[in-house]
N, C-alpha and C positions, 0 to 999 in steps of 0.2 A: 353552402348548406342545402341549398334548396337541388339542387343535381345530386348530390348526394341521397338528398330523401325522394327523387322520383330514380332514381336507380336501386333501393331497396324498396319502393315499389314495382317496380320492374320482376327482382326476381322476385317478389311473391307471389306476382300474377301468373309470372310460369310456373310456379310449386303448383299453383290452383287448376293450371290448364292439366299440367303433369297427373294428380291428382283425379280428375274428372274421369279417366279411362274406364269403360265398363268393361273386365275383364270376360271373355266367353272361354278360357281354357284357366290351367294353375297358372298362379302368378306366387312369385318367389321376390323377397324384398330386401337390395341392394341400393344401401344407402335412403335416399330420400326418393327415391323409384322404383317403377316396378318393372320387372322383365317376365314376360310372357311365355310360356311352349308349350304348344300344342299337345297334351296329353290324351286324345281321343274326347267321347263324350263327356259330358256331366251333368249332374243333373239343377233342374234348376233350384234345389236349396240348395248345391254346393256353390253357386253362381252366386246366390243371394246373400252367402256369408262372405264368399270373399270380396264383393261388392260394399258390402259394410264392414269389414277390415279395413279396406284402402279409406274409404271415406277419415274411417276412427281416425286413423293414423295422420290421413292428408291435415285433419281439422288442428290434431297436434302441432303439425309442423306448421300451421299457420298461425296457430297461436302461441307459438314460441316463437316466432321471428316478428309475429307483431309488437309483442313483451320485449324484442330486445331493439324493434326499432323505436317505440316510445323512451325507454330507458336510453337509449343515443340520443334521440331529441333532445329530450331531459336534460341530458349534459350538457350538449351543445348552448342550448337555451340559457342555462345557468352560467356558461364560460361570457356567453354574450352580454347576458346584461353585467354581467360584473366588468366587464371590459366598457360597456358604456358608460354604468355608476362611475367607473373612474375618468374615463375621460371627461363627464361632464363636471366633475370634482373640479378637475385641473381648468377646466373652461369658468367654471363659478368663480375658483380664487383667481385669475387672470383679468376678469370682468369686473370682481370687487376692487382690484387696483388699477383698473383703468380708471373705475366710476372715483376714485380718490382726487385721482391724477388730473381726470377733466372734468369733474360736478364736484368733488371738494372744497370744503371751506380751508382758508391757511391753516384752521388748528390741527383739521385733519391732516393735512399734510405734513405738518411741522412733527405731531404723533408718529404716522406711517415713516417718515424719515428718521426720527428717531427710535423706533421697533427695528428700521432696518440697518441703521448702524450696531443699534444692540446682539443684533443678530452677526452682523459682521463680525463684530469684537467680540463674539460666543465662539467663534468660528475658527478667530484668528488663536484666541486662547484655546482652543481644544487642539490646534493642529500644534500651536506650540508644542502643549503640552504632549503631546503625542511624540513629538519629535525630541521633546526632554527625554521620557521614558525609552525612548529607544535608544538616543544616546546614552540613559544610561546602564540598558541591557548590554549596548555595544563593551562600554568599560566594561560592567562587570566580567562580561564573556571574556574580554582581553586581559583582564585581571587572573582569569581563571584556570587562561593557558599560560600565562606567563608563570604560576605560581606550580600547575601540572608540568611545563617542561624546567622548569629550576629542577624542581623535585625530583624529574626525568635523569636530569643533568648530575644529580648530583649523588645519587644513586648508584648513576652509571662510572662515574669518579671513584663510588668506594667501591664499587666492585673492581674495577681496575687497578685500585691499590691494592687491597686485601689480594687481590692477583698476584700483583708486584710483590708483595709482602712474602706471599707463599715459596713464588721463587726464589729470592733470594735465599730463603731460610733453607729450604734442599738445595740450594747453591753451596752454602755454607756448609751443610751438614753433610754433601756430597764431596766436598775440598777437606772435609775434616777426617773423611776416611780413607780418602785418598791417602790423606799423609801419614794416617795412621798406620795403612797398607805398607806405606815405602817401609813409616822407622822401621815396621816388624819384620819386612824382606831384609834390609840391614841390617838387623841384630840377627837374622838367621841365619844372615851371609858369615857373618862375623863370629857366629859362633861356629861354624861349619869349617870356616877356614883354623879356628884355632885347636879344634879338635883333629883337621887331619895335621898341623903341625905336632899336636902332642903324640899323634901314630907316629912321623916319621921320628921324632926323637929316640923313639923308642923301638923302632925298626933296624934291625944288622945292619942291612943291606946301606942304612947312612950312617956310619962307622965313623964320618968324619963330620959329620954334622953341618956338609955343606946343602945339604936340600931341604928346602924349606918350602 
């Protein structure tokens, strides 16, 4: 901490050295500096304002990085002792149970021994319980997938019948027309044939009634 705060004393002192320049030409202002060029004369109230520009300005920048190095202290300071508050916590109660341990009377002991099994057995039942509860988020979870893939399963079953179902049924309904195709080609064979017999009957030309 302490390098820290002599290195942000460091750059303020060169803001300050930066800052101190008596300008003798225009000065133009780039960043937290100034750069100079030579623009011929001037007179000296224009020397005296821009001499008191740079100051204004320098004064700004130094009390804005003063403001932000108190406010870092500030913090710093504040992380620290809270870091120390606790470590000396942890040292107080390590010293109360020493001071038990070796300037105790038996009752004290026999107390401190008994808060600390109490404690144990607070311990031992919370982590049970812990482990109850999550065994029994595990069931339920495995309850939960068993019940979503049944359901998965069985779904996928009746769509596969109602599938099967469908098939079958244009199976059937496709063999029904089929046969209904053939009877009607055979009744039209059948009547085709018995109409060119009744031509030939009736034709000169089989006089003897041998063509048929």
């Amino acid at each position: 901490m302490s390098s820290r705060h002599h290195q942000q004393r460091a750059q303020i002192g060169n803001m300050e050295m930066t800052c101190d320049i008596r300008p003798s030409s225009s000065s133009t202002v780039q960043g937290n500096r100034f750069v100079f060029s030579n623009c011929g004369a001037q007179s000296p109230s224009q020397r005296n304002s821009a001499t008191t520009e740079a100051k204004t300005l320098c004064a700004r920048v130094k009390a804005k990085a003063n403001q932000n190095l108190q406010a870092s202290l500030e913090q710093q300071g504040i992380i620290a002792k809270q870091k120390f508050n606790s470590q000396r916590k942890q040292w107080q109660e390590k010293r109360e149970i020493y001071k038990i341990y070796a300037y105790g009377s038996p009752n004290d002991r026999k107390r401190y021994q008994h808060q600390v099994r109490q404690d144990l057995l607070a311990q031992v039942k919370s982590k049970e319980e812990k482990l109850k509860n999550e065994r029994r988020e595990r069931v339920k979870e495995a309850v939960e997938a068993m019940k979503t893939d049944y359901r998965d399963n069985k779904s996928e079953i009746d769509s596969h019948r109602n599938h099967f179902l469908k098939l079958r049924s244009y199976c059937k309904f496709n063999q029904q027309l089929m046969e209904e195709r053939r009877q009607a080609s055979a009744i039209a064979r059948q009547q085709i044939l018995e109409y060119e017999r009744n031509l030939l009957t009736k034709d000169p030309f089989n006089w003897s009634k041998t063509l048929s």
